[in-house]
N, C-alpha and C positions, 0 to 999 in steps of 0.2 A: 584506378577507380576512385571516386569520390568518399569522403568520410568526413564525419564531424568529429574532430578530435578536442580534447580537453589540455589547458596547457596552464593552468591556472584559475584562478579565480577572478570574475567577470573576463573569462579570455578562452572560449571555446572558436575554434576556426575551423573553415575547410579545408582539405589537404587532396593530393593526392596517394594513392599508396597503393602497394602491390595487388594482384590478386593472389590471394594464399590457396595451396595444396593441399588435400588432405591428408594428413600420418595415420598409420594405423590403428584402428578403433575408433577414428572421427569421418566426420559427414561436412562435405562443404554445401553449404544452404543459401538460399538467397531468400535474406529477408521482405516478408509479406508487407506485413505493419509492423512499427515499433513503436512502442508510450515512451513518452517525458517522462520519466519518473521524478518524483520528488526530491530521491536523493543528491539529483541529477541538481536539480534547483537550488539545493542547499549547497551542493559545491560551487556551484557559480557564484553563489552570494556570501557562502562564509568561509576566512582563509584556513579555518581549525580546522575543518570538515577534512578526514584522513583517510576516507575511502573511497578519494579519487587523487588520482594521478598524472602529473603531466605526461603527455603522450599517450594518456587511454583515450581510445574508440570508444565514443559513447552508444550508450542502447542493450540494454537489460532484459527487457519487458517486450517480446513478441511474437509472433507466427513466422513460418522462415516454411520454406519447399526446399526437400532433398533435389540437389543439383548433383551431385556425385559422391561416389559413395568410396570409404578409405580401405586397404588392404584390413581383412581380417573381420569386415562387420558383415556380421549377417540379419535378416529380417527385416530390411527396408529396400523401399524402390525407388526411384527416381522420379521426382513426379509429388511423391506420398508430403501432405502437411502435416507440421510441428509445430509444438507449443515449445517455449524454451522454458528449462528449470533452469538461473543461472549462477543456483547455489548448489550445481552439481560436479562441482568442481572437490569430486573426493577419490580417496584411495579404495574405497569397498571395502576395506579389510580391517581398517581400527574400530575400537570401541563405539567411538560416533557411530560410525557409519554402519557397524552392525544392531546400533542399538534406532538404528532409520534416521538420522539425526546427520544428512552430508555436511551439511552447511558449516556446523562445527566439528568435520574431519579435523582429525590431528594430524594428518602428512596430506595434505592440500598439494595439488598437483601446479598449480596457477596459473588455471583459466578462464577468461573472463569472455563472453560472448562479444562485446562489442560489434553491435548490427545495426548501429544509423554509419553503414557503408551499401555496396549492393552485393559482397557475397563476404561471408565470417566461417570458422569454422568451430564444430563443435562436436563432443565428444558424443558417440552414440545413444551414451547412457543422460543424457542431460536432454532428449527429447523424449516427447511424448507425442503420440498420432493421436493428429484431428479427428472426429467423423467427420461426416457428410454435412451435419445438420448444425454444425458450427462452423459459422462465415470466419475469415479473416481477419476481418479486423475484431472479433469477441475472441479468438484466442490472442491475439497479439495483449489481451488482458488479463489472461488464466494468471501470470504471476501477481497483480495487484490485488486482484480479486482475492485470489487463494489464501493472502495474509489473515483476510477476515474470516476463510472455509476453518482456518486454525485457531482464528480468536473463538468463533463460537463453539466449533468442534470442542473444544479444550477447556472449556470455562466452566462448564457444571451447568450454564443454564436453557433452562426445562420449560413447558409448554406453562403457559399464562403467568412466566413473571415480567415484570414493567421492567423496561432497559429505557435509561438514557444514555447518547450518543454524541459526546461532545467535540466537535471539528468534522468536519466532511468530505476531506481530503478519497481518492482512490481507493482506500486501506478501508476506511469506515461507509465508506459507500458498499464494497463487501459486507463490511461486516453487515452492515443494517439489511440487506438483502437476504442473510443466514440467519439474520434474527427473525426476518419474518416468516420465512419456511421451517425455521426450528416452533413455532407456536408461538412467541411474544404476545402479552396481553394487548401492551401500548408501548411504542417506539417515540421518544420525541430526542428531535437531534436540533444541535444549536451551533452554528459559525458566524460569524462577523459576515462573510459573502454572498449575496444573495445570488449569485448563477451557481453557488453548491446549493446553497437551500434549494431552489427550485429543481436540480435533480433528486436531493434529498427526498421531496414530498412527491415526484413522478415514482421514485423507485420503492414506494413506501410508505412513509415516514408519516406518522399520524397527526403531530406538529412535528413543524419546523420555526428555531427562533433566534432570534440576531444576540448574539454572545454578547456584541458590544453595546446594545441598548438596550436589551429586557431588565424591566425592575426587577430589584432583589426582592427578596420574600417579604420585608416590612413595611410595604406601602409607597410605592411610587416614585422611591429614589433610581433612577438609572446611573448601572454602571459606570457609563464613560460620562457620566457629569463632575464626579469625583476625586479626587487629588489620590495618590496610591494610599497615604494615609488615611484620610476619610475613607475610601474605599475600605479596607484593612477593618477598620471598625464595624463599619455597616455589615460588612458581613461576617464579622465573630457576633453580633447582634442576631441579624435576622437569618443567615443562609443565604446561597447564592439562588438568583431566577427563581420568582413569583409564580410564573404561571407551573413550574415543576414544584412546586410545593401544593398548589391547588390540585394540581392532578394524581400526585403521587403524596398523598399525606404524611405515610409511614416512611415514605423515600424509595428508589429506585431497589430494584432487587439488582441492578447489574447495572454500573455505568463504563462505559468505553469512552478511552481519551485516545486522542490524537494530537499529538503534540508536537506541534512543527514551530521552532526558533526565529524563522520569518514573519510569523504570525504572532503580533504582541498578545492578543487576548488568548494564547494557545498559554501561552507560560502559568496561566493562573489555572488550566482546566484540572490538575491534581488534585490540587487543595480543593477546589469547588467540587469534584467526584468526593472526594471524603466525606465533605459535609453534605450533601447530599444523598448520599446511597444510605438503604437502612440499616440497624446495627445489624450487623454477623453478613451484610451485605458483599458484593463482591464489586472493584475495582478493575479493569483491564486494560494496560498500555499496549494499544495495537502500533503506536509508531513514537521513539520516545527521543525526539531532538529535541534534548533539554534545554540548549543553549551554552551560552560563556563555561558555566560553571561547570555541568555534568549534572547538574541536581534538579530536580522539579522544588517547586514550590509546595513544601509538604506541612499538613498540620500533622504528623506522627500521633500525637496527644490522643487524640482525636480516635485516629485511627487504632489505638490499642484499646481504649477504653468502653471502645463499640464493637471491639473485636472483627474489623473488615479485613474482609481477604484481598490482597495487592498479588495479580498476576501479568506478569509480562509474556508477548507472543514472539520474543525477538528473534526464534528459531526461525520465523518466518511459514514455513513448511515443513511435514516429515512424511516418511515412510515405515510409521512402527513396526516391527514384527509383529507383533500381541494385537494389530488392527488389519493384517494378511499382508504386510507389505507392501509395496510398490504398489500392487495392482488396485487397493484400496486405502493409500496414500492421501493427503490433502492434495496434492494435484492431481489425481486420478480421479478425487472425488469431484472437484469443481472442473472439470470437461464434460464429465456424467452430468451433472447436473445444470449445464451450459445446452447440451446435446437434447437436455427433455421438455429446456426451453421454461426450466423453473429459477435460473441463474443468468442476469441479464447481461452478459458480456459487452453490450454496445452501448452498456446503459449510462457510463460515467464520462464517455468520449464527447467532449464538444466544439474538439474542430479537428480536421484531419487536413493536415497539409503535407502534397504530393513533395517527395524528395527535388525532385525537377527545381524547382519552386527556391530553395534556400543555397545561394550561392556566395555568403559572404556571410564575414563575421555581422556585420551589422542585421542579416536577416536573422542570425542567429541569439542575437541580442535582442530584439525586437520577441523575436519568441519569448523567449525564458523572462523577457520581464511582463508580458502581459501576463505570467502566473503570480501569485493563484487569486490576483483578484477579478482577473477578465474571464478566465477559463476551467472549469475544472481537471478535464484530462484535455491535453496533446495526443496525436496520433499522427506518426508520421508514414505515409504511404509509397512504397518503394517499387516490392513488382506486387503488391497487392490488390484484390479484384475490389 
């Protein structure tokens, strides 16, 4: 059966490869939808990136139907849709994972769902059931979505405070969807790309403004006119983006960064959330590919003397005890609220291409480079309706 395999950087191919069995406790599935994920992107493009591997099956992020079922599981049918968790590759039984926390089990099993093929297998406990009233392709999202269910879940913030949302990647397209059902006064979110902004402000977003050319706060200088030096100055001067300073006087009660290494204007969005957000303010890293180094671009100074809170969501997802577990889970919660049709799972997809369709590295190439400035999300459709 066909698969898109990973074998390096700028060097993903098709293969053929077995169809696999299921052992017991696991479920062989045949994937619905699967998303492009980002990280997906970042391996292709950068050689550092260490959480992929030559010879992995790509496909993270999707909806999959029970095709057969493995000795010893019970409460599922053949037939029934799933959303995949593909950080649930845990033991149950360490500290992580009784504290809801699979993702960083300490005796890791090493499973990786790999589902841009047409059947994967997966451990019973790493699905979750669809209802009725979620299509296909909105669960083949529950995993991107759900990073933001966690960033705002987890952040402290509360009905009428002002969020800005800087990058608009999958991750903050979530989150800005939980910011506005949690109460947000005014969402204004800012990327270089204008096919994210224009989902931005469909999904939302009260402004939307271009990273790379909004004036700084002191009068009409734009950013990408600037030498990094000039830049640097101007804004220990004035602040970054004018029109958030007009809106937001005191500063953001909450900014959300998104920081992706492919994207030059992302590397500055830390320091710019610093300066920005109000004192005693809160900062939040929903996706943190720093780059070369491992560091953002940080004023600290800054940040101790205003007293701002720096929280990272890199758990991704959990299953607290103290929040009922599993059943009321950040993935349990974002299906629930997908299902009531207050969570737009179809909302960050803007092109779906049929598996049939990519038969060759160069189709595969031709994908992954029209991110992220042609497309916001991929979606690729396999046996999905």
């Amino acid at each position: 059966m066909k698969a898109f395999v990973f074998e390096g950087p700028g060097n993903i191919v098709v293969k053929d490869i077995p169809k696999p069995k299921p052992r017991e406790g696991e479920l062989l599935l045949k994937p619905l939808y699967v998303g492009l994920c980002f990280s997906e992107l970042n391996g292709y493009l950068n050689p550092k990136w260490l959480s992929m591997r030559p010879g992995m099956i790509l496909g993270h992020e999707g909806s999959a139907e029970v095709a057969e079922i493995g000795p010893g599981v019970e409460g599922w049918k053949v037939g029934e849709r799933v959303a995949i968790n593909p950080m649930y590759d845990s033991c149950g039984e360490c500290l992580m994972c009784r504290a809801g926390w699979p993702y960083r089990c300490q005796r890791p099993k090493g499973w990786y769902p790999g589902m841009d093929t047409e059947y994967f297998i997966a451990p019973h406990e790493a699905c979750w059931k669809v209802p009725a009233e979620v299509s296909d392709l909105a669960a083949a999202n529950v995993e991107p979505i759900c990073c933001g269910t966690r960033a705002i879940r987890h952040s402290g913030m509360t009905i009428g405070d002002n969020v800005v949302i800087l990058g608009a990647d999958d991750y903050a397209l979530g989150t800005l969807q939980w910011a506005k059902l949690a109460g947000a006064r005014q969402i204004i979110m800012g990327d270089p790309y204008k096919v994210r902004r224009d989902v931005a402000k469909k999904l939302g977003a009260d402004i939307v403004f271009d990273t790379a050319t909004e004036p700084i706060a002191g009068g009409g200088i734009k950013l990408g006119m600037l030498d990094p030096t000039e830049k640097a100055k101007a804004l220990a001067e004035y602040g970054p983006f004018k029109l958030i300073k007009e809106q937001m006087p005191f500063g953001a009660d909450f900014v959300f960064v998104s920081i992706e290494n492919y994207i030059k204007q992302s590397m500055d969005y830390f320091r710019q959330a610093i300066e920005m957000v109000r004192t005693q303010g809160t900062v939040g890293v929903i996706r943190g590919y720093y780059g070369e180094d491992g560091w953002p671009r940080f004023g600290g100074g800054l940040a101790w003397i205003r007293e701002i809170s720096i929280r990272h969501f890199g758990v991704f997802f959990g299953d607290e005890p103290w929040r009922g577990g599993r059943e009321r889970g950040d993935y349990a919660l974002t299906i629930e609220e997908m299902a009531r049709g207050r969570i737009k799972g179809e909302g960050t997809v803007t092109r779906v291409i049929p598996f049939d369709e990519v038969n060759s590295k160069k189709d595969l190439d031709d994908i992954f480079q029209s991110l992220p400035e042609s497309e916001v999300k991929i979606c690729f459709r396999i046996w999905g309706k």
